[in-house]
C-alpha positions in Angstrom: 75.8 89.7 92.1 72.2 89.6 92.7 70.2 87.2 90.3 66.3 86.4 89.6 65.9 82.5 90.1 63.4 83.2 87.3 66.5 83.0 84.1 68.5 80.3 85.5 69.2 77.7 83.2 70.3 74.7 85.2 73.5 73.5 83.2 73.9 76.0 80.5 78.0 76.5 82.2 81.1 77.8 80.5 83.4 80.9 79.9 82.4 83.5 77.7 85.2 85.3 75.8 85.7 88.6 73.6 89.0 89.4 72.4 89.5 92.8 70.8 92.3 93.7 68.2 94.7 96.4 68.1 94.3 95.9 63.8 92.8 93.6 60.7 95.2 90.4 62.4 93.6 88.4 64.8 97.5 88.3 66.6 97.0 92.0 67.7 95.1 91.3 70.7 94.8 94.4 72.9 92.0 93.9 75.0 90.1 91.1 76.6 86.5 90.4 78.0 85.8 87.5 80.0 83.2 86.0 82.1 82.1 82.8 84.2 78.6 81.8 83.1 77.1 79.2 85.7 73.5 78.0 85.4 72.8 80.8 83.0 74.0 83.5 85.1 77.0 85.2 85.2 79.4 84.9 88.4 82.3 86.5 87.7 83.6 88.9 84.9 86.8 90.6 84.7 88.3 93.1 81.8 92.1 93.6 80.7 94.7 95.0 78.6 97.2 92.9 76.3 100.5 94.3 75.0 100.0 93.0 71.5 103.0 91.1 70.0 106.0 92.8 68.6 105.1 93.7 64.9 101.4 93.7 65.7 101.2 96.6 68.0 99.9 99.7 64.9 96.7 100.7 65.8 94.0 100.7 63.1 91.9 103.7 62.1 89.0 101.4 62.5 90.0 99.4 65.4 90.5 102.6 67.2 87.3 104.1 66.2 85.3 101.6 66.6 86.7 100.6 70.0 87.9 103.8 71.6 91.5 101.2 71.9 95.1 102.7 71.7 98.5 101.5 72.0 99.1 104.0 75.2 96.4 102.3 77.1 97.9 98.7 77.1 101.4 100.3 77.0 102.5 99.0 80.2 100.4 95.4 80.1 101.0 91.8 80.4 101.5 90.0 76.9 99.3 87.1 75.6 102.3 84.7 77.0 102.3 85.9 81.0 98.5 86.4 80.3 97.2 82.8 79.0 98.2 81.4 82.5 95.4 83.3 84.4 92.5 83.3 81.5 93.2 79.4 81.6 92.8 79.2 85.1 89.5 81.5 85.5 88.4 79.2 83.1 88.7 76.4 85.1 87.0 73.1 83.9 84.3 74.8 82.2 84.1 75.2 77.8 84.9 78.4 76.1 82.4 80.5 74.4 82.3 83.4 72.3 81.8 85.3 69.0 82.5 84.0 66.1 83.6 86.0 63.0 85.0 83.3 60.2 87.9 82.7 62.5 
């Protein structure tokens, strides 16, 4: 990634996180957004699919709508148990970050 010395922000480190639901419960996760902030610049970023648990996986109208999500396209995906592993070690030592909605 190419980056502007210019918006560094010496120190401002940690792992920015967006989970998207399959429905209304926060247990549906389908989707995941993730990135590596270091010095105010992002590093790394990565993408992926959830199978969301068993009783969890009916798509919302408005889920759907809003983010273009269905159950075919995370059919075939790792669920939040195989997954945790990995998003814990991208992490690494640095703090999580990420929108907040009353959770």
């Amino acid at each position: 990634m190419t980056t502007d010395s210019s918006t560094r922000v010496p120190g401002l480190d940690f792992v920015a996180i967006d989970f998207e639901t399959a429905n209304p419960n926060h247990a549906s996760v389908c989707q995941i957004g993730i990135a590596r902030i270091r010095d105010g610049i992002v590093t790394h970023k990565a993408t992926g699919f959830f199978l969301p648990s068993e009783g969890d996986r009916e798509f919302g109208y408005w889920n759907k709508k809003v983010h273009g999500l269905s159950f075919a396209m995370g059919e075939n995906a790792l669920g939040w148990e195989s997954t945790l592993p990995r998003l814990i070690k991208f992490a690494g030592d640095l703090p999580p970050g990420g929108p907040q909605r009353g959770c």
